[in-house]
NUTI-507529 format. One line per field, with one value per residue (C-alpha): residue number from 1; x, y, z. Coordinates in steps of 0.5 Angstrom, whole numbers. Each point is the difference from the previous one (the first is absolute). Example, Ala and Ser with C-alpha at 12.3 -4.5 7.8 and 13.67 -1.06 7.14 Angstrom:
// NUTI-507529
num <- 1; 2
px <- 25; 2
py <- -9; 7
pz <- 16; -2
END
This chain:
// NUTI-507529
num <- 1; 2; 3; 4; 5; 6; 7; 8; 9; 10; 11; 12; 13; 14; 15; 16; 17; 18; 19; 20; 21; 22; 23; 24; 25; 26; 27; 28; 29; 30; 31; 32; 33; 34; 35; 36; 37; 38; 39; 40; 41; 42; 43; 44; 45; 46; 47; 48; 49; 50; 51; 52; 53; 54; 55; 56; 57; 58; 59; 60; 61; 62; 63; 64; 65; 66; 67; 68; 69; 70; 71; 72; 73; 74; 75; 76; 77; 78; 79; 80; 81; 82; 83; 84; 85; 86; 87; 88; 89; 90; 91; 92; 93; 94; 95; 96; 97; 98; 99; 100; 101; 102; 103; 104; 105; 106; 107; 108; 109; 110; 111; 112; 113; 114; 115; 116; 117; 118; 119; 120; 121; 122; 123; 124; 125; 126; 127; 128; 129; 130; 131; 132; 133; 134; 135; 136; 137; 138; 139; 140; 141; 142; 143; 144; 145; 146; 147; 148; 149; 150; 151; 152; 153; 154; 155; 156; 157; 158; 159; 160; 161; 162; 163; 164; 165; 166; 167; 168; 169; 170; 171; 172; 173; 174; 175; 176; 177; 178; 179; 180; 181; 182; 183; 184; 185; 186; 187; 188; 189; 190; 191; 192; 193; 194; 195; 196; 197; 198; 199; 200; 201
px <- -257; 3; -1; 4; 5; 1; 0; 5; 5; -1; 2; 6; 2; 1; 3; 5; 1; 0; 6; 4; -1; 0; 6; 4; 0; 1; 7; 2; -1; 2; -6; -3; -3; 4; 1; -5; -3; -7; -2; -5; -4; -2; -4; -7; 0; 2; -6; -1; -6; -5; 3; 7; 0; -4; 6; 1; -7; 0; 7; -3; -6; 4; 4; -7; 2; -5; -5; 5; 2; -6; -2; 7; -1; -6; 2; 6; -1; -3; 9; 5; 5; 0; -2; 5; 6; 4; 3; 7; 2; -4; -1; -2; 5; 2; -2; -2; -7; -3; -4; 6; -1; -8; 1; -4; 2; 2; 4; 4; 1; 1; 7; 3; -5; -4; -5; -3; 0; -5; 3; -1; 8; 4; 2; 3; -3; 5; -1; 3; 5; 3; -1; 5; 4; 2; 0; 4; -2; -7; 3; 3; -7; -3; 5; -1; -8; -1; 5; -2; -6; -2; -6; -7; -4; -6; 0; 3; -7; -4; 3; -3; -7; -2; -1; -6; -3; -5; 6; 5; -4; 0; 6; -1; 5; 4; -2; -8; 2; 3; -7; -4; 3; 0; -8; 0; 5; -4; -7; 1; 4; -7; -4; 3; -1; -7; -1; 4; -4; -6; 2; 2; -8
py <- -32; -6; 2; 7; -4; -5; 6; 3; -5; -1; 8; -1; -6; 6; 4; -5; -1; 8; 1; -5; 3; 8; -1; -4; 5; 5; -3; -2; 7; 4; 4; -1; 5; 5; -3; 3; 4; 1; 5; -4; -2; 7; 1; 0; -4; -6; -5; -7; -5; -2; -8; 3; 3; -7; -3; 7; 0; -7; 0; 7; -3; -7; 4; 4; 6; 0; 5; 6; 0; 1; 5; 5; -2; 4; 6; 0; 6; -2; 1; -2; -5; -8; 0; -6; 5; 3; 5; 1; 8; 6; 0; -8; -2; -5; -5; -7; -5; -2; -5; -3; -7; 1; 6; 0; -2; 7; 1; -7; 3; 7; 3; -3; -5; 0; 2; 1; 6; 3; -5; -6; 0; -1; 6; 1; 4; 2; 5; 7; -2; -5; 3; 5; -4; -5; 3; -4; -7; 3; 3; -7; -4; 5; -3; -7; 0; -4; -6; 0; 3; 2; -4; 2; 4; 0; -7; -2; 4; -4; -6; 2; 3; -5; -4; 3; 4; 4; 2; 1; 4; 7; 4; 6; 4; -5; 2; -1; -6; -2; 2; -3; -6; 0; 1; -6; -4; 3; -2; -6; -2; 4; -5; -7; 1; 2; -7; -3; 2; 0; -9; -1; 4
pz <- 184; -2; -7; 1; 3; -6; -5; 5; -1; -8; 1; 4; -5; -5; 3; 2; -7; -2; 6; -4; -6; 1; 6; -5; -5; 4; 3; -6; -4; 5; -1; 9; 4; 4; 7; 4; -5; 0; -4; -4; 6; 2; -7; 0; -6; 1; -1; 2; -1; 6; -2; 1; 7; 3; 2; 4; 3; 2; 3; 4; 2; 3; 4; 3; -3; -6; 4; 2; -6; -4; 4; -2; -7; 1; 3; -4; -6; -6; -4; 4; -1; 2; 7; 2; -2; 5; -1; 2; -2; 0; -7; 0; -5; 5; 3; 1; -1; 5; -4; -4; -1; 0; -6; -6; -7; -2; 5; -2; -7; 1; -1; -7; -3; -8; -3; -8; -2; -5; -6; 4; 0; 7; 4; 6; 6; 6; 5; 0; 4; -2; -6; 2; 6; -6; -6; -5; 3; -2; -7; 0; 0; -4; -5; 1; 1; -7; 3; 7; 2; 7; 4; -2; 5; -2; -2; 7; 3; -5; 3; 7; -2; -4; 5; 2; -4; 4; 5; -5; -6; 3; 3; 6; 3; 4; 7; -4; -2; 7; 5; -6; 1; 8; -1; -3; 5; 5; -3; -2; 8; 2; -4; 1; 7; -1; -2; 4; 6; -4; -1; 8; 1
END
């Protein structure tokens, strides 16, 4: 367990580092989110790996709630959207995290950030409503690509799943990744506590 907990914080060391990044960039070009827009998060499509989502489980399972909430991760159907989201509109496309400081890297990243296209050049991913709420400042960045380029999304992603390979190699749907990783919080809690009382006997 305690090597979960120190791989935990390696990851929220990254993500320290990525909010300041990402935030940054998205401030100083005016490409952010929507305030209370949560469009993405209904998407079944978005995917995170097991390492991304440990520092969610073991915060869960610190507060005695790791159990419930594997047991709704199991009932849930098989496409949904992020289960931490709630929805604040009938449509879902407000509302709010309810997970935010333990949010996974692609949640950190998402909104205006870059990547290589097929020429290896660098490009610039901005979702659909930016795209449409603030179009000359995103007509504006395509312009200046080559003299300022945005944060890299994959590289950031790297950043974190290269700290443990096995946790970090494969990406599930996010709700996948979170019950995959609370199996393994809850195994290894389990397991130490075996041993504990296997030591005292």
């Amino acid at each position: 367990m305690q090597r979960l907990r120190e791989l935990s914080r390696r990851v929220e060391a990254v993500y320290g580092e990525m909010a300041d990044t990402f935030s940054g960039y998205q401030q100083a070009s005016g490409l952010s989110c929507r305030s209370g827009c949560g469009e993405c998060c209904t998407q079944p499509t978005i995917e995170a790996t097991v390492l991304e989502m440990l520092p969610l489980a073991l915060h869960l399972f610190d507060q005695g709630k790791a159990e419930q909430t594997l047991t709704q991760l199991e009932e849930l159907p098989e496409v949904s959207g992020c289960f931490f989201y709630h929805r604040l509109s009938f449509d879902g496309k407000q509302g709010q995290c309810s997970v935010y400081q333990q949010r996974p890297s692609i949640c950190r990243v998402f909104g205006a950030a870059g990547y290589r296209d097929k020429q290896g050049k660098a490009a610039l991913s901005v979702c659909k409503i930016i795209k449409s709420d603030k179009a000359e400042k995103y007509q504006q960045h395509l312009i200046m690509l080559g003299d300022n380029p945005p944060p890299m999304m994959m590289s950031a992603k790297e950043q974190v799943n290269e700290l443990d390979y096995s946790l970090g190699a494969k990406h599930y749907p996010i709700n996948e990744a979170m019950r995959l990783a609370l199996e393994k919080v809850l195994f290894k809690a389990y397991y130490s506590d075996f041993t504990d009382d296997q030591q005292i006997a």
